[in-house]
C-alpha positions as CSV (number, residue, x, y, z in Angstrom):
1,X,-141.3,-116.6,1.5
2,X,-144.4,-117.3,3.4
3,X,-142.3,-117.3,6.8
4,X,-140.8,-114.2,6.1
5,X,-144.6,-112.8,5.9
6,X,-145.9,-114.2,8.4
7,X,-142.9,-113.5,11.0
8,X,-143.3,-109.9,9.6
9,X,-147.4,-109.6,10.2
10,X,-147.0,-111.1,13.2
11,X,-143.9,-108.6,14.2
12,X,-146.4,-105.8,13.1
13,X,-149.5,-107.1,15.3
14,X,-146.8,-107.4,18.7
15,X,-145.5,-103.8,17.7
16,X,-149.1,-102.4,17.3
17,X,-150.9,-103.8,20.1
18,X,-148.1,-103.4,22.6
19,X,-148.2,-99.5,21.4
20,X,-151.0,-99.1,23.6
21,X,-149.1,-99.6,27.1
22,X,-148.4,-96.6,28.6
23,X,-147.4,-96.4,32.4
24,X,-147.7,-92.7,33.3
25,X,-146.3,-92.4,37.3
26,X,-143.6,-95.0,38.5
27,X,-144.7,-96.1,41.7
28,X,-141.9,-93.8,43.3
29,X,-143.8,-91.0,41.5
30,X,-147.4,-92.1,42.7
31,X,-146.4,-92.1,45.9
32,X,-144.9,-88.3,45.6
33,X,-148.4,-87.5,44.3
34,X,-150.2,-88.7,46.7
35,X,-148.4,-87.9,49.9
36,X,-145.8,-84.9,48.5
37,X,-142.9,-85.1,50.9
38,X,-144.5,-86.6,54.0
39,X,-143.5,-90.2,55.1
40,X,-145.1,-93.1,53.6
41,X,-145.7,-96.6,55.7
42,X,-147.1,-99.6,54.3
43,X,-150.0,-101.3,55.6
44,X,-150.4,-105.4,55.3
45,X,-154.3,-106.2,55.4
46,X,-155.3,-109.9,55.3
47,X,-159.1,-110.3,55.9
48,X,-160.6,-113.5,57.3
49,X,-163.2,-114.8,55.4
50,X,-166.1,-112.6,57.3
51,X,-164.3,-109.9,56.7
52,X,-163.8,-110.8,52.9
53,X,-167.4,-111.6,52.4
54,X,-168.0,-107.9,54.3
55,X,-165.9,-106.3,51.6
56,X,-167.2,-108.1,48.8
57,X,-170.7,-107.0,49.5
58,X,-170.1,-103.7,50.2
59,X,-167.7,-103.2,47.2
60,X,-169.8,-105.6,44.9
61,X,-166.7,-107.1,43.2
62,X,-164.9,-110.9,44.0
63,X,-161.5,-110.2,45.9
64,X,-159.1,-112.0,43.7
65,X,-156.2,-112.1,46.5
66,X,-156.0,-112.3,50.4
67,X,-153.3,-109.8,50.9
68,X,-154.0,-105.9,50.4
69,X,-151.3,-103.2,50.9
70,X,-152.6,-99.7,51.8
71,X,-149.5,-97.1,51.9
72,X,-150.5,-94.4,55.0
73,X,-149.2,-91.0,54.7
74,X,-148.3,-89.6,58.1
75,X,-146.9,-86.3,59.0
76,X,-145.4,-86.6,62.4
77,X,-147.6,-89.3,63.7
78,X,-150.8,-87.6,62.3
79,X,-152.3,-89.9,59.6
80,X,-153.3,-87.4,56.1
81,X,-154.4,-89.6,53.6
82,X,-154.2,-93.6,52.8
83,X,-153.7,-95.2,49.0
84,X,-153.7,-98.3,47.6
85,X,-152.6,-99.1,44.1
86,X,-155.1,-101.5,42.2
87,X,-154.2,-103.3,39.0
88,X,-157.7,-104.9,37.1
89,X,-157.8,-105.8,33.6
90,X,-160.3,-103.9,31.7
91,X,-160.8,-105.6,28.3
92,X,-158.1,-108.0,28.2
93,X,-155.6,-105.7,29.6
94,X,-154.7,-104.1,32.5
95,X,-155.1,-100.8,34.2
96,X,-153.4,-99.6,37.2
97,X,-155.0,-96.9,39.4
98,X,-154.3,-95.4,42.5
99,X,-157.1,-94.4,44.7
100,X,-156.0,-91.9,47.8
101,X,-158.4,-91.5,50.6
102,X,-158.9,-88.8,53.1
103,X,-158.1,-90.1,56.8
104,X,-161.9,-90.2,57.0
105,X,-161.9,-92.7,53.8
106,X,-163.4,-90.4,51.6
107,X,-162.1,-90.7,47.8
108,X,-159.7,-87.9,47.8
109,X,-158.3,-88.5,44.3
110,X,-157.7,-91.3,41.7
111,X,-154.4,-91.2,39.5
112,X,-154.1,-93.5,36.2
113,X,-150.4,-95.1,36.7
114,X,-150.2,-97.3,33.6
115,X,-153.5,-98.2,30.8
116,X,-152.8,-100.8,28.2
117,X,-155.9,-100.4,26.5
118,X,-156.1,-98.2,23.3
119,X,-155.8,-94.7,24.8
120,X,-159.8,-93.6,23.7
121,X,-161.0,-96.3,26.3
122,X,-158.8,-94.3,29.5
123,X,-161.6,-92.4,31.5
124,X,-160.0,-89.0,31.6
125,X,-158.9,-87.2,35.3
126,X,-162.2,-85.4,34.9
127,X,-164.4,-88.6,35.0
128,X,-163.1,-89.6,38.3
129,X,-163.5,-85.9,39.4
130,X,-167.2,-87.1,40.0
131,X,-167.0,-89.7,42.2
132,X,-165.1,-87.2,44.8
133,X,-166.7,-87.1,48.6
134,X,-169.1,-90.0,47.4
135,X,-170.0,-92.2,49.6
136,X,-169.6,-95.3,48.7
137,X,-173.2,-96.7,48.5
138,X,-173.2,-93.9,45.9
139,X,-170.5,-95.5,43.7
140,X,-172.3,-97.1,41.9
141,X,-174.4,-96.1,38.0
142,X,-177.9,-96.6,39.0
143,X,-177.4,-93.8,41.8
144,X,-175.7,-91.2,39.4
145,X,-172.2,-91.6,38.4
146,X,-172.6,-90.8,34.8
147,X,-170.4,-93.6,32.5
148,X,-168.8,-92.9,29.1
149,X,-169.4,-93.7,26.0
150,X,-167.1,-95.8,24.4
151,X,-165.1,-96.4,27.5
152,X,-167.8,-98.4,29.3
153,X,-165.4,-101.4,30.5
154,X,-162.8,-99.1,31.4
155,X,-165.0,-97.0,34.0
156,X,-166.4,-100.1,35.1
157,X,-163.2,-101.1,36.2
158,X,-162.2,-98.1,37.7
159,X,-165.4,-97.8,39.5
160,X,-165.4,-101.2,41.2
161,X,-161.4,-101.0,41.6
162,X,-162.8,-97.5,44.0
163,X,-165.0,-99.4,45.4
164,X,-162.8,-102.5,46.5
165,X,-160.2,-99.9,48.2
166,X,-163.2,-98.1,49.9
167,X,-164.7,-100.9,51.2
168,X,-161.2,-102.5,52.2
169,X,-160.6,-99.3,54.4
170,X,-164.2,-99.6,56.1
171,X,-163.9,-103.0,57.1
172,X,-160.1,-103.4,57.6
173,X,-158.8,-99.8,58.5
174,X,-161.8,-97.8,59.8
175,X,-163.2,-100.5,62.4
């Protein structure tokens, strides 16, 4: 009897925490929101290791891989925007944004793709709103991005996940 309990509590705990996942764009999807029709490439980045301690600083986060994809949206030759899809965990799971920069590498937009985390910890669309045409020596909370109570680790993450893909593009891309 005590097996049957136990395989049903535990049954309960998988059904309840795994109710938190949602995935909200396919990457097909992301990619239509961030480019609309035009053509998509994808661009490999591997940084050397001056280039990866370049990033670092400037984003102020540990790069966790060598290999960085950014996808470039091009309308007949002419580059509109670039994106990169970031996955960080936030508590103990994960949360997969896309950031989309402006050809100049300004933050253009930011689009939740999946949040595993109770759904009262996602920053909502208008949170990222803010960080729009910073720079990103202004990304940061000391210099006015305002954070969210109750979501604290959650815009955390998303902040420094911004930060990683700006920085990426001004070391890797820009120069």
């Amino acid at each position: 009897m005590n097996l049957i309990k136990s395989t049903l509590i535990l049954g309960l705990l998988t059904t309840v925490s795994s109710s938190f996942a949602t995935v909200f764009y396919s990457k097909t999807e992301a990619m239509e929101l961030a480019f609309g029709k035009d053509s998509v490439e994808q661009l490999a980045l591997f940084p050397n290791e001056q280039q990866t301690a370049e990033i670092q600083q400037l984003a102020k986060v540990k790069l966790e891989s060598g290999l960085f994809t950014f996808y470039v949206g091009k309308n007949q030759d002419k580059i509109l925007s670039y994106a990169a899809i970031e996955t960080t965990t936030v508590r103990t799971k994960p949360e997969t944004l896309m950031i989309v920069l402006t050809p100049d590498g300004e933050l253009r937009n930011v689009y939740t793709l999946a949040f595993h985390e109770p759904p009262e910890y996602m920053p909502p669309e208008r949170w990222f709103e803010q960080l729009y045409k910073r720079p990103l020596a202004d990304m940061d909370f000391n210099k006015g991005v305002d954070g969210i109570a109750g979501a604290t680790l959650s815009t955390h993450a998303g902040l420094d996940s911004i930060r990683k893909v700006m920085a990426l593009y001004q070391v890797l891309v820009k120069k």
